[in-house]
PADRENDO-159449 format. One record per residue (C-alpha): residue number from 1; residue in one letter; chain; y, x negated, z negated. Coordinates in Angstrom, 1 decimal, m for minus. Example, Ala and Ser with C-alpha at 12.3 -4.5 7.8 and 13.67 -1.06 7.14 Angstrom:
BEGIN
rec k:1 r:a c:A yy:m4.5 xx:m12.3 zz:m7.8
rec k:2 r:s c:A yy:m1.1 xx:m13.7 zz:m7.1
END
This chain:
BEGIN
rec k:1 r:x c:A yy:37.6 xx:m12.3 zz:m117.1
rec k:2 r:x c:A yy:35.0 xx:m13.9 zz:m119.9
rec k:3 r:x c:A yy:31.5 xx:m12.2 zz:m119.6
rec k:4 r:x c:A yy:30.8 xx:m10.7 zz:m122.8
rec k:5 r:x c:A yy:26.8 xx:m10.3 zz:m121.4
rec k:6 r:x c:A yy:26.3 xx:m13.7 zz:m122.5
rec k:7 r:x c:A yy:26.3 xx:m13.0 zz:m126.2
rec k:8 r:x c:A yy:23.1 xx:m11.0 zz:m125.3
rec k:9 r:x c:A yy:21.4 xx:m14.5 zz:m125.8
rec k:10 r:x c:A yy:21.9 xx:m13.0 zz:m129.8
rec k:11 r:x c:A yy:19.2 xx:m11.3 zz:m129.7
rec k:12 r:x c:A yy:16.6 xx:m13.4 zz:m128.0
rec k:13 r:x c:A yy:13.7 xx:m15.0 zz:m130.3
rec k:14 r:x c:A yy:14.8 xx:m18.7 zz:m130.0
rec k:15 r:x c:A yy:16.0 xx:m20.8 zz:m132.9
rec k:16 r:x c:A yy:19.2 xx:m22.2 zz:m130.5
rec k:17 r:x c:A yy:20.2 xx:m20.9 zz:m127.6
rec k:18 r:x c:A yy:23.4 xx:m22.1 zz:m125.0
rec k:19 r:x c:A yy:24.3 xx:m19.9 zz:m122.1
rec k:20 r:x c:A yy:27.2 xx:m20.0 zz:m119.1
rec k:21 r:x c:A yy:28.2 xx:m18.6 zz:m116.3
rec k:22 r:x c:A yy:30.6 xx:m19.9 zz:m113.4
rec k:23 r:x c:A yy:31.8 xx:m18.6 zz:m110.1
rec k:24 r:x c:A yy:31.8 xx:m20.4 zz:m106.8
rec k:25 r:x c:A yy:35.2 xx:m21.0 zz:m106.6
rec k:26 r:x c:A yy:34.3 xx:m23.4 zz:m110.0
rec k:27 r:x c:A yy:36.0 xx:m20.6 zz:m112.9
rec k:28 r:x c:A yy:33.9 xx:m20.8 zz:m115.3
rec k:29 r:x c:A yy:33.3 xx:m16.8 zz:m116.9
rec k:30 r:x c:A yy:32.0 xx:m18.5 zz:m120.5
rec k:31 r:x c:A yy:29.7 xx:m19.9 zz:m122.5
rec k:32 r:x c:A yy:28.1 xx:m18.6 zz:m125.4
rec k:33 r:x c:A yy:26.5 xx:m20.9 zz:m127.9
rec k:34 r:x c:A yy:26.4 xx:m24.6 zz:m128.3
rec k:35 r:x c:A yy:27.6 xx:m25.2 zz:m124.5
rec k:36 r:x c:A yy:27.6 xx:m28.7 zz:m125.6
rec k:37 r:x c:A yy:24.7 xx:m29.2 zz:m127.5
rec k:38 r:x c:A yy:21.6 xx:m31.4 zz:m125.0
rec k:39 r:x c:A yy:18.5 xx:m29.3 zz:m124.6
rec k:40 r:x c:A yy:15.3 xx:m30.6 zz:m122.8
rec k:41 r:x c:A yy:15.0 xx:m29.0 zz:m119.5
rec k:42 r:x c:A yy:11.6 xx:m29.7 zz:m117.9
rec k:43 r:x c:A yy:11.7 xx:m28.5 zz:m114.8
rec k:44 r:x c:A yy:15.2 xx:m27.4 zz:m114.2
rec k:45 r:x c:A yy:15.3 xx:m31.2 zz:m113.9
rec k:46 r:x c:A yy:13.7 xx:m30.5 zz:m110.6
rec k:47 r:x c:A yy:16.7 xx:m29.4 zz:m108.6
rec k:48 r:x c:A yy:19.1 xx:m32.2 zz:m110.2
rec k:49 r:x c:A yy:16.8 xx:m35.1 zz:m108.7
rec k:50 r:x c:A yy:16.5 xx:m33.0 zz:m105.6
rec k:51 r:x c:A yy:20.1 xx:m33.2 zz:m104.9
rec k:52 r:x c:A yy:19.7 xx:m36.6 zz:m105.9
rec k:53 r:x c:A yy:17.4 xx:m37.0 zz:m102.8
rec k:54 r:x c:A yy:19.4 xx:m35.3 zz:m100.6
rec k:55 r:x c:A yy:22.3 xx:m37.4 zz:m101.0
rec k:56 r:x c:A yy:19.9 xx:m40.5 zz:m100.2
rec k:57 r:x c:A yy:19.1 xx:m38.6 zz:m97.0
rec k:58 r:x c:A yy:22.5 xx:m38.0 zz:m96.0
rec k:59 r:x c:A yy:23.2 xx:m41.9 zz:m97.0
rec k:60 r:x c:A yy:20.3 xx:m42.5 zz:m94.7
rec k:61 r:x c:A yy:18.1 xx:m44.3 zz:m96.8
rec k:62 r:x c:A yy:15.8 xx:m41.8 zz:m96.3
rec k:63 r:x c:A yy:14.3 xx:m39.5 zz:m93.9
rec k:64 r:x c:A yy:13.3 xx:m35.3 zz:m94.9
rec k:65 r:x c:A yy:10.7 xx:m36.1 zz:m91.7
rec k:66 r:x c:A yy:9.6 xx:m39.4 zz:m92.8
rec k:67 r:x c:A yy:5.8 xx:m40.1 zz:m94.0
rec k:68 r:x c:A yy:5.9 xx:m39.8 zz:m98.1
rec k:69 r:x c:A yy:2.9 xx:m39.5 zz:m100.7
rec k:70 r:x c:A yy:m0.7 xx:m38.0 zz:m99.7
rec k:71 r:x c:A yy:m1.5 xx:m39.2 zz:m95.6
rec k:72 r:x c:A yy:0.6 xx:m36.6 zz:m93.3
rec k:73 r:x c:A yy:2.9 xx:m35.6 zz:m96.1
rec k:74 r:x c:A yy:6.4 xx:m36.1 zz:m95.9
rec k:75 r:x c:A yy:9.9 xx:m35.8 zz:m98.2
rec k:76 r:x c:A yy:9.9 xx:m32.5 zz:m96.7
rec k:77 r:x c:A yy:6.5 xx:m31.7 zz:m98.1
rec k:78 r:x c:A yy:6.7 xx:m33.1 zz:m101.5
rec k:79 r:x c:A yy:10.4 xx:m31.1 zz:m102.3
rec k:80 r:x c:A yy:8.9 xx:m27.8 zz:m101.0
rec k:81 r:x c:A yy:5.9 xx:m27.9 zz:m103.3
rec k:82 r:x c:A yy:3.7 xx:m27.8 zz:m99.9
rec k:83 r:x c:A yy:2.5 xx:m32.0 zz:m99.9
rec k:84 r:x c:A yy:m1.0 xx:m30.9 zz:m101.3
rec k:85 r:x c:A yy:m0.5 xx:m32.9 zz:m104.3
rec k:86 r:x c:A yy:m2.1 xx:m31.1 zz:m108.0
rec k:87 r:x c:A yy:0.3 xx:m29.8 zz:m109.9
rec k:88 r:x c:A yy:0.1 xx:m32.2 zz:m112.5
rec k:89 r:x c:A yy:m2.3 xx:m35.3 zz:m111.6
rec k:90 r:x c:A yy:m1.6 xx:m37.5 zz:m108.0
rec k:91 r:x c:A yy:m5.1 xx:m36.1 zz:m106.8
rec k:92 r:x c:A yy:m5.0 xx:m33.6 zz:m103.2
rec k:93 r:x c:A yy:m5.8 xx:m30.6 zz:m103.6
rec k:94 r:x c:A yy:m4.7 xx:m28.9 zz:m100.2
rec k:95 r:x c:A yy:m3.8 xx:m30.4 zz:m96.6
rec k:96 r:x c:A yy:0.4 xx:m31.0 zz:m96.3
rec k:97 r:x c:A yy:1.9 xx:m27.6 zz:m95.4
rec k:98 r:x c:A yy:m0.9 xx:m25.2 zz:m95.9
rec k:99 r:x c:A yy:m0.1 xx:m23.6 zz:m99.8
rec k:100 r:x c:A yy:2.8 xx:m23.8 zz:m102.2
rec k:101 r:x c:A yy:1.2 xx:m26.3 zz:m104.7
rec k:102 r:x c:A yy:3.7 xx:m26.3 zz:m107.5
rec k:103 r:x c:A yy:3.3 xx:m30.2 zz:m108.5
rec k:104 r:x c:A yy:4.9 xx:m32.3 zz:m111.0
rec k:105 r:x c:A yy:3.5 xx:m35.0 zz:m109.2
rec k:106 r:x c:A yy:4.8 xx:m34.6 zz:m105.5
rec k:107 r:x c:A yy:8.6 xx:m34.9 zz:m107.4
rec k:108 r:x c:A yy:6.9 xx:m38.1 zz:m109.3
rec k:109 r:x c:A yy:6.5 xx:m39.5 zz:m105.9
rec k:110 r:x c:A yy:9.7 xx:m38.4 zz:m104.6
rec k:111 r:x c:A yy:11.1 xx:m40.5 zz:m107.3
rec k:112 r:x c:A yy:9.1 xx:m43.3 zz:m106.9
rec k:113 r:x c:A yy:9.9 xx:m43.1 zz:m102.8
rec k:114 r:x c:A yy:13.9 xx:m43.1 zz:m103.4
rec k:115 r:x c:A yy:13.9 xx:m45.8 zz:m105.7
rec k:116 r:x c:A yy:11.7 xx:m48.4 zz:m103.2
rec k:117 r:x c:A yy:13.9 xx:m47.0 zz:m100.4
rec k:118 r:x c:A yy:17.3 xx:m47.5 zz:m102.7
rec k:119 r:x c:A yy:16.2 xx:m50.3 zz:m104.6
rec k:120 r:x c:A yy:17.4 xx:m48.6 zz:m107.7
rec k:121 r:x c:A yy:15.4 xx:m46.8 zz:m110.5
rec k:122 r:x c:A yy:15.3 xx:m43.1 zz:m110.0
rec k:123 r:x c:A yy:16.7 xx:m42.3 zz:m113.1
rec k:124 r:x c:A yy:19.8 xx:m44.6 zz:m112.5
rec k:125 r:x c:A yy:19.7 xx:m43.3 zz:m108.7
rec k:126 r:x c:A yy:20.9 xx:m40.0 zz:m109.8
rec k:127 r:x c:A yy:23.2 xx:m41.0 zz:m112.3
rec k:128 r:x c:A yy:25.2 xx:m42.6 zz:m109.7
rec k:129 r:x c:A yy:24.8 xx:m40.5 zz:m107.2
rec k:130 r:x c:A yy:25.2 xx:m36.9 zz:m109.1
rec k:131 r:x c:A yy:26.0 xx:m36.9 zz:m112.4
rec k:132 r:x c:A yy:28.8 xx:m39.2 zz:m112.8
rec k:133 r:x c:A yy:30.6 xx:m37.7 zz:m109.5
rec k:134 r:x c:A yy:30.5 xx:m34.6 zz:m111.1
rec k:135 r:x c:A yy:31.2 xx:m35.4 zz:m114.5
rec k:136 r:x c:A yy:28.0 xx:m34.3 zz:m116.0
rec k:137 r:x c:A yy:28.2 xx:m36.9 zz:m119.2
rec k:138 r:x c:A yy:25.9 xx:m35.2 zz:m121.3
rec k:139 r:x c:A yy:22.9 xx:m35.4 zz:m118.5
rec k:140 r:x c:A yy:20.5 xx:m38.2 zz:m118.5
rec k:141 r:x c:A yy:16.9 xx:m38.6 zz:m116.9
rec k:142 r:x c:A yy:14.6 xx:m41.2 zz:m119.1
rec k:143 r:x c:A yy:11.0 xx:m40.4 zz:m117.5
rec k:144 r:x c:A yy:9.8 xx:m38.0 zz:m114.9
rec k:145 r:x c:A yy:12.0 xx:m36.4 zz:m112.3
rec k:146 r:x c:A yy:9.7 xx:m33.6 zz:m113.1
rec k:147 r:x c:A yy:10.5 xx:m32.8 zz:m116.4
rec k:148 r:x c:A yy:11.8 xx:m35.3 zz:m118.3
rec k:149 r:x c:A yy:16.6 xx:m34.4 zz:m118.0
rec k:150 r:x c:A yy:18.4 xx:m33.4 zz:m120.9
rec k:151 r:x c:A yy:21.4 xx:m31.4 zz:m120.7
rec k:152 r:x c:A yy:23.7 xx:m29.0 zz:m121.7
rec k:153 r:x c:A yy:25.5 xx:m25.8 zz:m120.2
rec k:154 r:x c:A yy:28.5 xx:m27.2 zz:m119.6
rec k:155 r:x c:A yy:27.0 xx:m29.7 zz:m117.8
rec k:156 r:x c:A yy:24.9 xx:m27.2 zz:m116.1
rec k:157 r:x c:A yy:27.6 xx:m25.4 zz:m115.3
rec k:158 r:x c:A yy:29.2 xx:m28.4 zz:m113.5
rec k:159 r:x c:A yy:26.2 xx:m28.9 zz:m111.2
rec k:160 r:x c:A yy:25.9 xx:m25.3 zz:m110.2
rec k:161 r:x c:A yy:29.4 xx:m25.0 zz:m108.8
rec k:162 r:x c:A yy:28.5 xx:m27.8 zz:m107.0
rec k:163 r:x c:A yy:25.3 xx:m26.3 zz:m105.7
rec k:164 r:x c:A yy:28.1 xx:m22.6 zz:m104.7
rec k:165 r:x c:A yy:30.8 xx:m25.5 zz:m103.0
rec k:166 r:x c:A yy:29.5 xx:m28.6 zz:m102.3
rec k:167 r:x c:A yy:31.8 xx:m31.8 zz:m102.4
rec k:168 r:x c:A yy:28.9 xx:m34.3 zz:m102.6
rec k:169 r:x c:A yy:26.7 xx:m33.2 zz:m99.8
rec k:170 r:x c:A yy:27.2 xx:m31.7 zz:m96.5
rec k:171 r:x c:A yy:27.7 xx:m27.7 zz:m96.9
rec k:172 r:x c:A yy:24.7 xx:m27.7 zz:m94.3
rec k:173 r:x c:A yy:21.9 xx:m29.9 zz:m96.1
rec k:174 r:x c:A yy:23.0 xx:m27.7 zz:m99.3
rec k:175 r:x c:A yy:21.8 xx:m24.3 zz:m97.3
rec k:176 r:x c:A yy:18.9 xx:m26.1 zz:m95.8
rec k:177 r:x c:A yy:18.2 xx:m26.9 zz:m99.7
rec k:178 r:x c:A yy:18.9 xx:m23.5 zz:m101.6
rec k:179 r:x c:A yy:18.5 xx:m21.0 zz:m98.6
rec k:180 r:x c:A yy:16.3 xx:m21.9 zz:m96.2
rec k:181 r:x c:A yy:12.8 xx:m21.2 zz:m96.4
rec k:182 r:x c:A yy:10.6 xx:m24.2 zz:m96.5
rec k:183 r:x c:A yy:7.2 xx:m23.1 zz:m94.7
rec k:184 r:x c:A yy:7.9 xx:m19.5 zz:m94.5
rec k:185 r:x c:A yy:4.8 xx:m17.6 zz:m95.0
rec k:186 r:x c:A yy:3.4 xx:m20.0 zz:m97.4
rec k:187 r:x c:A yy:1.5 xx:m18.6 zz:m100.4
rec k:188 r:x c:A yy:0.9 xx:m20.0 zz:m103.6
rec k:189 r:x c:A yy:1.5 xx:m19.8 zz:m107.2
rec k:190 r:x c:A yy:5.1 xx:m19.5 zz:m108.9
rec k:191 r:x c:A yy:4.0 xx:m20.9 zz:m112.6
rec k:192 r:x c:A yy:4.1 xx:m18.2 zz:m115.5
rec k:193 r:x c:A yy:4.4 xx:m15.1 zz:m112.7
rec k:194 r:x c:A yy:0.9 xx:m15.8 zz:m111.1
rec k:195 r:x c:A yy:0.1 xx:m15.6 zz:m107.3
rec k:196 r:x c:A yy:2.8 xx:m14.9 zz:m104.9
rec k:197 r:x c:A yy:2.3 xx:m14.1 zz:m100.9
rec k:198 r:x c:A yy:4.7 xx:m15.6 zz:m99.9
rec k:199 r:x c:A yy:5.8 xx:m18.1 zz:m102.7
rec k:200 r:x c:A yy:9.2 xx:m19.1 zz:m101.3
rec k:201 r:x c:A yy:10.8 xx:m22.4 zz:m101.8
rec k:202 r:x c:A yy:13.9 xx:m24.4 zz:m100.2
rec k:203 r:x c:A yy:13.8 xx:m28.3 zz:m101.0
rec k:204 r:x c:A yy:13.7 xx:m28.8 zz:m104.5
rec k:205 r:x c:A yy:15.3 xx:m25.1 zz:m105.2
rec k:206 r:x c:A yy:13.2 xx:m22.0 zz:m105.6
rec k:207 r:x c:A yy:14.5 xx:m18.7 zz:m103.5
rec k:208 r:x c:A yy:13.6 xx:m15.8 zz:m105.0
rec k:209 r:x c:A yy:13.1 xx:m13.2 zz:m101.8
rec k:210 r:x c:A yy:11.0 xx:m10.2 zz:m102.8
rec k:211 r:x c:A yy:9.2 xx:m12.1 zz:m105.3
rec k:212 r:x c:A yy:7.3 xx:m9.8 zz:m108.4
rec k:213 r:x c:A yy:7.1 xx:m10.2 zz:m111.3
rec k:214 r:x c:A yy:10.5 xx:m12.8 zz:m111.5
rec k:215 r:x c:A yy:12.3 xx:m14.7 zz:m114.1
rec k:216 r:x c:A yy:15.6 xx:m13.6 zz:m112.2
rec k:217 r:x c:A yy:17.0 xx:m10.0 zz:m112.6
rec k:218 r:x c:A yy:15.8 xx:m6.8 zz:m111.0
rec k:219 r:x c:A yy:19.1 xx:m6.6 zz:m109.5
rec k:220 r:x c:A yy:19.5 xx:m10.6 zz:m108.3
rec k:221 r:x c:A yy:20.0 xx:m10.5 zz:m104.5
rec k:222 r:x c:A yy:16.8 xx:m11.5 zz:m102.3
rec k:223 r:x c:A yy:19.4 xx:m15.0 zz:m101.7
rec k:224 r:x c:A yy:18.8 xx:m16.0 zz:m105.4
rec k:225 r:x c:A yy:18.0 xx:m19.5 zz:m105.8
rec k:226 r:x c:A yy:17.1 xx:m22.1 zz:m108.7
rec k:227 r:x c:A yy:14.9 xx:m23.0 zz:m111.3
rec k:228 r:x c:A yy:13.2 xx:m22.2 zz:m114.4
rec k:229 r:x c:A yy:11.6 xx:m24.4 zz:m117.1
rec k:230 r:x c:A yy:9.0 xx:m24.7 zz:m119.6
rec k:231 r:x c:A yy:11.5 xx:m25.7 zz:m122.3
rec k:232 r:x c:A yy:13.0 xx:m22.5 zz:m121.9
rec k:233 r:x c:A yy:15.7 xx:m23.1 zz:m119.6
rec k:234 r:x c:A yy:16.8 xx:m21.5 zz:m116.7
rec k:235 r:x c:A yy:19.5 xx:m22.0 zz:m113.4
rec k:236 r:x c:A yy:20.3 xx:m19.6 zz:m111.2
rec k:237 r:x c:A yy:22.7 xx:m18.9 zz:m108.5
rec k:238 r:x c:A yy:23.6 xx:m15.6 zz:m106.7
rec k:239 r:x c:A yy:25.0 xx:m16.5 zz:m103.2
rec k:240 r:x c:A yy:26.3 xx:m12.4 zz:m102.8
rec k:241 r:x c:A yy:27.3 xx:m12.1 zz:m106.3
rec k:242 r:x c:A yy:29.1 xx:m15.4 zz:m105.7
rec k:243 r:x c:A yy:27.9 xx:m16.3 zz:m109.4
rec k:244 r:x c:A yy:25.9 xx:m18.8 zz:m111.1
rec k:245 r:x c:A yy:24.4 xx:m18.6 zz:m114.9
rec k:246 r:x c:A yy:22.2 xx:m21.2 zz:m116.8
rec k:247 r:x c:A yy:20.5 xx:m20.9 zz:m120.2
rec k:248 r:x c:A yy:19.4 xx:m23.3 zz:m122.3
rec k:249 r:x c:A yy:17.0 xx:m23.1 zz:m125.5
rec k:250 r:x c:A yy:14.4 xx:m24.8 zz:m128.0
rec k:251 r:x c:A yy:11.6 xx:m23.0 zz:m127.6
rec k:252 r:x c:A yy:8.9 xx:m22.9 zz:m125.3
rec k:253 r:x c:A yy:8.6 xx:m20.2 zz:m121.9
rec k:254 r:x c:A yy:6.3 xx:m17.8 zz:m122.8
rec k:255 r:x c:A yy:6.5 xx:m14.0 zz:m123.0
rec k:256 r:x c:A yy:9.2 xx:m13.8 zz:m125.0
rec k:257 r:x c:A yy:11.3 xx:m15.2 zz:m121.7
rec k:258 r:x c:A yy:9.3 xx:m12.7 zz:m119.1
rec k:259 r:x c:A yy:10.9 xx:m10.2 zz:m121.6
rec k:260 r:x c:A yy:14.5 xx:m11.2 zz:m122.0
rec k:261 r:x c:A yy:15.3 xx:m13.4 zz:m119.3
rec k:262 r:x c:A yy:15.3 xx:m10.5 zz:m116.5
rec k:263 r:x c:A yy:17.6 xx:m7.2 zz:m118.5
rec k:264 r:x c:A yy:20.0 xx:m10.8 zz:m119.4
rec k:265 r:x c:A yy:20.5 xx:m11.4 zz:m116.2
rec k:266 r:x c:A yy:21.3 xx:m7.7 zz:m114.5
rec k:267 r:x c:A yy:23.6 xx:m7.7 zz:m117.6
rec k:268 r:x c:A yy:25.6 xx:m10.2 zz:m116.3
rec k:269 r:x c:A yy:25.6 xx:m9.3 zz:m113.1
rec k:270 r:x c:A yy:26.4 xx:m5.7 zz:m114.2
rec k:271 r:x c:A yy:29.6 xx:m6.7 zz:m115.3
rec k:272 r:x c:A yy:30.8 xx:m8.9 zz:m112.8
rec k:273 r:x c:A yy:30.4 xx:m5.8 zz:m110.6
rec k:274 r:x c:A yy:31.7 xx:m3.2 zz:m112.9
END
């Protein structure tokens, strides 16, 4: 089957937009739109460099435990948004595990702690150790492991089959990543959807629970995990749906996404079920 849902992407009020969707056994459903075209994606960059840490913990070079960033922070802390750290200047706000502190910075330090434990820039780091494995040529990171990857859907698309059967990490650290709750409990802000109690995260991945409002679907399963980003770009994977879609545009979040993204999403959804 092709998902005809993703021509909804039609009607939104971007000048470009790029949208796919792909199954965990790896079929891609389609694409609509430039799949090939390279978008910013702020923070969706997020989850590609936190794979890119979790294969350096699985190579051992470093620790999820181990002491990284503000004093009694760790790996742990800094990929679960719960380090302390501002959300976009390296100042504390918060003692290490107390609130979800959505920070730029803690994945600036993460970056910075991989490359002195690896001995190779960050941005290089994942290249080698994510993108080229999985054949995402179109990917880069110049800058902040924040913010700062370009890519397309088809790349997207690559990664996110990856994230439903993982060949490059252990199935285990994957589940720990996208489906475990990272300091349950935890409450904080989920930017652009305001206060959340609880705010759940994994490592580097987002879980959306019973969160509300949501950039995800009214109908998304509770197991929902990814990422969103100011660019106007989203990731998301399904676990009981056994689906994954990404969307890529050129204009900024804003209401415009609140208002689309969601009725998109149990569109697709929809009819994979139907």
């Amino acid at each position: 089957m092709s998902l005809q849902s993703l021509a909804l992407i039609e009607n939104w009020p971007v000048p470009t937009a790029a949208a796919g969707a792909v199954r965990a056994d790896g079929t891609v459903l389609g694409t609509h739109g430039p799949d090939g075209r390279r978008f910013p994606l702020a923070s969706v960059t997020k989850p590609l460099a936190a794979y890119a840490v979790l294969v350096a913990y699985e190579e051992g070079a470093v620790e999820l435990d181990e002491p990284a960033g503000p004093r009694g922070a760790t790996v742990r802390h800094l990929l679960a948004h719960t380090s302390g750290l501002a959300f976009d200047e390296h100042r504390v706000t918060a003692p290490p595990g107390e609130r979800r502190l959505y920070s730029n910075a803690g994945f600036e330090v993460l970056g910075d702690h991989v490359a002195k434990a690896t001995e190779i820039p960050f941005g290089e780091y994942l290249r080698q150790a994510v993108l080229e494995p999985l054949g995402m040529t179109s990917t880069s990171l110049d800058g902040s492991p924040a913010k700062d990857g370009v890519s397309s859907v088809g790349d997207l698309l690559r990664f996110a089959a990856e994230l439903q059967a993982p060949r490059l990490l252990d199935p285990r650290t994957v589940a720990e990543a996208t489906l475990t709750v990272q300091y349950p409990g935890t409450k904080g802000v989920l930017p652009g959807y305001g206060h959340q109690n609880p705010n759940d995260w994994g490592l580097g991945f987002e879980i959306r629970d019973s969160k509300s409002p949501h950039w995800t679907g009214s109908s998304s399963s509770p197991r929902t995990f990814g990422h969103f980003g100011q660019s106007g770009t989203f990731l998301w994977v399904d676990p009981e749906a056994g689906l994954a879609c990404a969307a890529l545009t050129d204009r900024a979040f804003g209401p415009w996404a609140a208002e689309v993204w969601p009725p998109f999403t149990d569109a697709v959804l929809a009819e994979l079920r139907g």
